[in-house]
Biopython code that builds the backbone (N, CA, C, O; Angstrom):
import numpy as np
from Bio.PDB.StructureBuilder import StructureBuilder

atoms = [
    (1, "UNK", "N", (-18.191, 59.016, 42.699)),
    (1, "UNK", "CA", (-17.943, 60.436, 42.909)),
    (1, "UNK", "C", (-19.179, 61.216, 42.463)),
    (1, "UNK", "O", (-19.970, 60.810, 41.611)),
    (2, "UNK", "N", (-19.284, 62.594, 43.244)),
    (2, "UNK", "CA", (-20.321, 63.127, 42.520)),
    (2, "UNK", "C", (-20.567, 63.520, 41.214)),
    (2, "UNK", "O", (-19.645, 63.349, 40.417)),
    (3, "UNK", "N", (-21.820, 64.111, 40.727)),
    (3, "UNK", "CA", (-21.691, 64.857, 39.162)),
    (3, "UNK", "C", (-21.125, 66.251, 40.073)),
    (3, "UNK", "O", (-19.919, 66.222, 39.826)),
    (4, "UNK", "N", (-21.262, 66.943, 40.603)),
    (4, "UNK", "CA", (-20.625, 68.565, 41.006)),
    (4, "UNK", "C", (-19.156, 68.042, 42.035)),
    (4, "UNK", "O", (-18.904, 67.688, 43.187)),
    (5, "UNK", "N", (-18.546, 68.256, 40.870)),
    (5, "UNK", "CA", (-16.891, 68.420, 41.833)),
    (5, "UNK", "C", (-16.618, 69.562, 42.450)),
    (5, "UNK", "O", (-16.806, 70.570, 41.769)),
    (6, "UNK", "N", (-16.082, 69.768, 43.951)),
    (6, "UNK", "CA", (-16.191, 71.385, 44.444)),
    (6, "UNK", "C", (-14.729, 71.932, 43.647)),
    (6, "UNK", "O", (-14.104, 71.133, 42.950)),
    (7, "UNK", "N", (-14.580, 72.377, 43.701)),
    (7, "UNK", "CA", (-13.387, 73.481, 42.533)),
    (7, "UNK", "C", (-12.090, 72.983, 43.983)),
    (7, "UNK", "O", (-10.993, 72.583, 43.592)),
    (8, "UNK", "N", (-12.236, 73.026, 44.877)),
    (8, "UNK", "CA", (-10.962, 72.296, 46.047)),
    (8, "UNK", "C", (-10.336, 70.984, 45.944)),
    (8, "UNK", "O", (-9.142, 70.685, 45.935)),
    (9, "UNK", "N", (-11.377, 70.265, 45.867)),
    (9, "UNK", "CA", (-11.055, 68.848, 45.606)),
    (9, "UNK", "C", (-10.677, 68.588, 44.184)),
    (9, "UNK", "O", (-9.926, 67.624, 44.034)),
    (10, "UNK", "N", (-11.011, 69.198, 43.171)),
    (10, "UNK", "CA", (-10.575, 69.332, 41.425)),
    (10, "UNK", "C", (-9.151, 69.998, 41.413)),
    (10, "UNK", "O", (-8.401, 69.635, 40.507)),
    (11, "UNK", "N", (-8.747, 70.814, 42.201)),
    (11, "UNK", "CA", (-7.797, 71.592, 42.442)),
    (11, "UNK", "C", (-6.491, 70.072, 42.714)),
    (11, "UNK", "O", (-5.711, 69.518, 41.940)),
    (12, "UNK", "N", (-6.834, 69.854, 44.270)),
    (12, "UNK", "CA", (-6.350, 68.518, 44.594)),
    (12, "UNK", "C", (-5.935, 67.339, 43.820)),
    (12, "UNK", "O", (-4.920, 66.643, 43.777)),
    (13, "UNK", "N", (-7.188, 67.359, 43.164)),
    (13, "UNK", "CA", (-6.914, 66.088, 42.327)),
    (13, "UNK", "C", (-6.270, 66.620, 40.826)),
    (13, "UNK", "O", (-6.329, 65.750, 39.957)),
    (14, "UNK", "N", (-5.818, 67.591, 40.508)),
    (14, "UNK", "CA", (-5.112, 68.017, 39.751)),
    (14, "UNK", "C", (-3.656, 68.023, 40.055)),
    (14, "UNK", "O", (-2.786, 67.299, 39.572)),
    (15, "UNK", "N", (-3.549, 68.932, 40.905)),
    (15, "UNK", "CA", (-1.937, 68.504, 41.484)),
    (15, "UNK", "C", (-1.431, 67.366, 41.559)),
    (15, "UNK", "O", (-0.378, 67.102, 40.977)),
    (16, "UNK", "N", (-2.337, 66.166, 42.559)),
    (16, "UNK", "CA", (-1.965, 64.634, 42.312)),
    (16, "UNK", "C", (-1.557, 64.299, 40.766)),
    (16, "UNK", "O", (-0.603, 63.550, 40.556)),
    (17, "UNK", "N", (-2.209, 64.801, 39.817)),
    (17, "UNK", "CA", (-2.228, 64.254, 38.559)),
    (17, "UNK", "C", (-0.670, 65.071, 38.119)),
    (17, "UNK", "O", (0.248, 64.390, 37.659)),
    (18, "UNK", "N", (-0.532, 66.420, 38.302)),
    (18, "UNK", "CA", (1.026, 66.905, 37.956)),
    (18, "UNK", "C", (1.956, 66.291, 38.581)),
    (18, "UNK", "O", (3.044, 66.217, 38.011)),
    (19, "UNK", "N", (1.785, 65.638, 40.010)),
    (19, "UNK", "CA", (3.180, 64.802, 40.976)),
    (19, "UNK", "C", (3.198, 63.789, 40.033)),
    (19, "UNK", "O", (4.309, 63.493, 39.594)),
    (20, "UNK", "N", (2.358, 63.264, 39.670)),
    (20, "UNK", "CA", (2.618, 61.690, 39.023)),
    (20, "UNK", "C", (3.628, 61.464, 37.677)),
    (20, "UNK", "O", (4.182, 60.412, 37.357)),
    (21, "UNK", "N", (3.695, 62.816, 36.967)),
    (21, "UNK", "CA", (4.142, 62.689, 35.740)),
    (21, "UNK", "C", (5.986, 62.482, 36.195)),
    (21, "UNK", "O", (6.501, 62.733, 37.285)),
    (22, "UNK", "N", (6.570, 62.017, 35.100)),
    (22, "UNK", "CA", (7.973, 61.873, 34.984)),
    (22, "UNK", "C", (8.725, 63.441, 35.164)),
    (22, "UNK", "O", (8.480, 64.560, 34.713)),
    (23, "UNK", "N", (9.769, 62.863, 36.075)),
    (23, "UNK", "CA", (10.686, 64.510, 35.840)),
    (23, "UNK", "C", (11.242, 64.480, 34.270)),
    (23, "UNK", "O", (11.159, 63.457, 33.590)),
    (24, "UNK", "N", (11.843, 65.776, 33.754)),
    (24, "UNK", "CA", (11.461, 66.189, 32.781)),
    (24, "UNK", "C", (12.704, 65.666, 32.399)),
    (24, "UNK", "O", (13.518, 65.518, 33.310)),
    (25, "UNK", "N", (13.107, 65.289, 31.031)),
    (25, "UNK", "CA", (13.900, 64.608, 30.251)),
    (25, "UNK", "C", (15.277, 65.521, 30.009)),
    (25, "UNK", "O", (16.013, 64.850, 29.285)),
    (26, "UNK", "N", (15.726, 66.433, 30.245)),
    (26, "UNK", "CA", (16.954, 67.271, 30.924)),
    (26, "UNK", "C", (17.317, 66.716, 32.037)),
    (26, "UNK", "O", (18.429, 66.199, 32.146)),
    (27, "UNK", "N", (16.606, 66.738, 32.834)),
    (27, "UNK", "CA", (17.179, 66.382, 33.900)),
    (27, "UNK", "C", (18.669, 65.265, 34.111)),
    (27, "UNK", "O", (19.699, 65.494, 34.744)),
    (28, "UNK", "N", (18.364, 64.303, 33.489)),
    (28, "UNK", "CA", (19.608, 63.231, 33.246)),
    (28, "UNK", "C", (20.640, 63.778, 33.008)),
    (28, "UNK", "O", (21.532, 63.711, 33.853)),
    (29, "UNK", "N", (20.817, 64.376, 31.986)),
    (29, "UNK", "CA", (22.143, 65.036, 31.808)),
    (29, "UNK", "C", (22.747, 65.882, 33.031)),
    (29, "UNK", "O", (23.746, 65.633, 33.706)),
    (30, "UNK", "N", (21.926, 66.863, 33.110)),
    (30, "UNK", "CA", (22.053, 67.844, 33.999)),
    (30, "UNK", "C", (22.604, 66.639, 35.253)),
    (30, "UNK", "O", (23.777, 66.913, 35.507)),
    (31, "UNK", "N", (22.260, 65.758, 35.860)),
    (31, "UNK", "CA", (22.819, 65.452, 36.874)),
    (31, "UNK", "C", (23.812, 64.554, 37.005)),
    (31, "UNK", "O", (24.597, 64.457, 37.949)),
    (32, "UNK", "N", (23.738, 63.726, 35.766)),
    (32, "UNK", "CA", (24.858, 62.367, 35.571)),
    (32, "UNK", "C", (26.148, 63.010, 34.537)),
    (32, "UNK", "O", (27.306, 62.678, 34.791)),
    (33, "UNK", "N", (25.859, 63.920, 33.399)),
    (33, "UNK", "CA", (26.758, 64.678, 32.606)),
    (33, "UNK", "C", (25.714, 63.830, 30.995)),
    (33, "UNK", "O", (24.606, 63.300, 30.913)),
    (34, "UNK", "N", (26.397, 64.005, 30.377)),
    (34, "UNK", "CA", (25.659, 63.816, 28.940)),
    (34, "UNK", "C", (26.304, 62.226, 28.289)),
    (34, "UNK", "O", (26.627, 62.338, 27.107)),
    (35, "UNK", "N", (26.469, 61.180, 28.725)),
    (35, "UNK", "CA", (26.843, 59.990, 28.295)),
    (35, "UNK", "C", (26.043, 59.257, 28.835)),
    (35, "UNK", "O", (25.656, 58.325, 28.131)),
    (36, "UNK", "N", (25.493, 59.349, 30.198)),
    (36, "UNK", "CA", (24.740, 58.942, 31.225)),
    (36, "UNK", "C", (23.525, 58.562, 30.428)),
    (36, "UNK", "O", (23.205, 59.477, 29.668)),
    (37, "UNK", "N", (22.412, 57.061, 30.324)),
    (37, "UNK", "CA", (21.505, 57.254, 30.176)),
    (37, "UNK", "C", (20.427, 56.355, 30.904)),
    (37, "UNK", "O", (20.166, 55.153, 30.859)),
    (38, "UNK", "N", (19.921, 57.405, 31.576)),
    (38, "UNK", "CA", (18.771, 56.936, 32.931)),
    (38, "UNK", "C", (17.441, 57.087, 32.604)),
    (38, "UNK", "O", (17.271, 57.803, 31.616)),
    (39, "UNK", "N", (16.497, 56.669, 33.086)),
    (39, "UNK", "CA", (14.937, 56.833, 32.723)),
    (39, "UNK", "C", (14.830, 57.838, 33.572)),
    (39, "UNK", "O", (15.355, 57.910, 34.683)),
    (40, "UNK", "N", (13.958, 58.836, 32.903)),
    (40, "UNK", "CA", (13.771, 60.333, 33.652)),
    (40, "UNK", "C", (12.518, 60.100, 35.400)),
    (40, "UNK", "O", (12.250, 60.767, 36.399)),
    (41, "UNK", "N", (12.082, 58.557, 34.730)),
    (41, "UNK", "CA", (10.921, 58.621, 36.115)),
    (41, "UNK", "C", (11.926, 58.152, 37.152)),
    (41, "UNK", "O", (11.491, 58.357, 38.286)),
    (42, "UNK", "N", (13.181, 57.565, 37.135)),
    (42, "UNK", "CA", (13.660, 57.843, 38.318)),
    (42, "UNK", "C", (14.138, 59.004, 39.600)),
    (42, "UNK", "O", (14.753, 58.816, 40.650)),
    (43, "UNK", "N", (13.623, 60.112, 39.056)),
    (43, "UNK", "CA", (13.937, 61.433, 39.745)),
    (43, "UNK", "C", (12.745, 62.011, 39.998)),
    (43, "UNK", "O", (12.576, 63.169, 40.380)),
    (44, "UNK", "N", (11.613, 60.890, 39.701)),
    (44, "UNK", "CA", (10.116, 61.877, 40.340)),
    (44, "UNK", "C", (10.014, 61.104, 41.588)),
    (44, "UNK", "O", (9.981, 59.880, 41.711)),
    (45, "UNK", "N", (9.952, 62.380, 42.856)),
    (45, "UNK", "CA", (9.913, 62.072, 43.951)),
    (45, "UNK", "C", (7.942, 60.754, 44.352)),
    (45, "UNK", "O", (7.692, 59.867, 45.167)),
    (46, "UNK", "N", (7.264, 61.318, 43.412)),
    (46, "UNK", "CA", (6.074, 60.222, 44.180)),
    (46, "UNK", "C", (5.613, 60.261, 42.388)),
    (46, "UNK", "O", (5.474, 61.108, 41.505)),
    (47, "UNK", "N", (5.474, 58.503, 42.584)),
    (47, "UNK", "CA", (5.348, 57.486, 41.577)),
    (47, "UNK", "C", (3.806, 57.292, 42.193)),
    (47, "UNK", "O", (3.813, 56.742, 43.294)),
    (48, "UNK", "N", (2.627, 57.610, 41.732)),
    (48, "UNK", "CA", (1.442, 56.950, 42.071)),
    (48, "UNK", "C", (0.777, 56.690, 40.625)),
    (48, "UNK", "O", (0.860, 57.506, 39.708)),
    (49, "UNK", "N", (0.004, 55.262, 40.519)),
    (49, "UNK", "CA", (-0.875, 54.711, 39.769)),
    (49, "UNK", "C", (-2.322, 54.686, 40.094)),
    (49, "UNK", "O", (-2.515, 53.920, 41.038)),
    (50, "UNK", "N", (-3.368, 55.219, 39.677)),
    (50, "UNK", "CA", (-4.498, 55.027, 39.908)),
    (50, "UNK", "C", (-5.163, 53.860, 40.034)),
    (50, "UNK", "O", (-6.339, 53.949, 40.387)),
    (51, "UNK", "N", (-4.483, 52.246, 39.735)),
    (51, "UNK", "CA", (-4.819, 51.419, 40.205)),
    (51, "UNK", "C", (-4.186, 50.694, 41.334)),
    (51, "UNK", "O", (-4.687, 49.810, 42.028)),
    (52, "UNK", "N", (-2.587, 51.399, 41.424)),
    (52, "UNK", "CA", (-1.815, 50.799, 42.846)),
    (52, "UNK", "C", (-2.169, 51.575, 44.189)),
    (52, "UNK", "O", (-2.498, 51.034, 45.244)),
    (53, "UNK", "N", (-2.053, 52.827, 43.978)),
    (53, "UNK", "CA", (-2.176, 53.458, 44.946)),
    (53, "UNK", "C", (-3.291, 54.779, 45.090)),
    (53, "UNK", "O", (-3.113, 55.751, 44.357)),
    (54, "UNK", "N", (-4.085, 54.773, 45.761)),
    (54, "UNK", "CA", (-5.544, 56.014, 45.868)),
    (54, "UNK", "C", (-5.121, 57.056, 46.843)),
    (54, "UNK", "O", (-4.558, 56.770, 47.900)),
    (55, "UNK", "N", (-5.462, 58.529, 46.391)),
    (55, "UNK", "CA", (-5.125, 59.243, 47.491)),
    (55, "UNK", "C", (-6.211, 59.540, 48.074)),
    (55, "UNK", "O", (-7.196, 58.801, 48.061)),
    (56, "UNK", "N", (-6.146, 60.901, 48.782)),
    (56, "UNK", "CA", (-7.214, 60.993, 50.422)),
    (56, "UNK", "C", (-7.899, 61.857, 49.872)),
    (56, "UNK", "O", (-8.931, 61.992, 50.529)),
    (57, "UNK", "N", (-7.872, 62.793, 48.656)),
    (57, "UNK", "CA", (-8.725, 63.460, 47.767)),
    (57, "UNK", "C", (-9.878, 62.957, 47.418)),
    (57, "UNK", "O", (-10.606, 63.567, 46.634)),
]
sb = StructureBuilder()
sb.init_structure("model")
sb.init_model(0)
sb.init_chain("A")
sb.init_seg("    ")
for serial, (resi, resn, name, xyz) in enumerate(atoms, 1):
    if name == "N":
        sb.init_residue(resn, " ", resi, " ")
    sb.init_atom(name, np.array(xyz, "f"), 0.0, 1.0, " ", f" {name:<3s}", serial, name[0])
structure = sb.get_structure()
């Protein structure tokens, strides 16, 4: 990659980096009731790893 990132593509590759994180740890309750206990990364719609999967950024 270059040393000058254009502020578009940093933009880009920022967002990628917010999709990746786990939905937020409320969430479980909120959808199963409060006995329920699920791993919160099952409710993030896109699971990407920087070594499984590369995006077009």
């Amino acid at each position: 990659m270059a040393r000058f990132i254009h502020i578009s593509r940093k933009l880009r590759l920022a967002k990628k980096g917010r999709q990746r994180k786990w939905a937020p740890f409320w969430t479980v309750p909120k959808i199963y009731g409060p006995g329920r206990r699920i791993h919160p990364g099952r409710h993030t719609a896109i699971k990407r790893n920087w070594r499984r999967t590369k995006t077009k950024a």
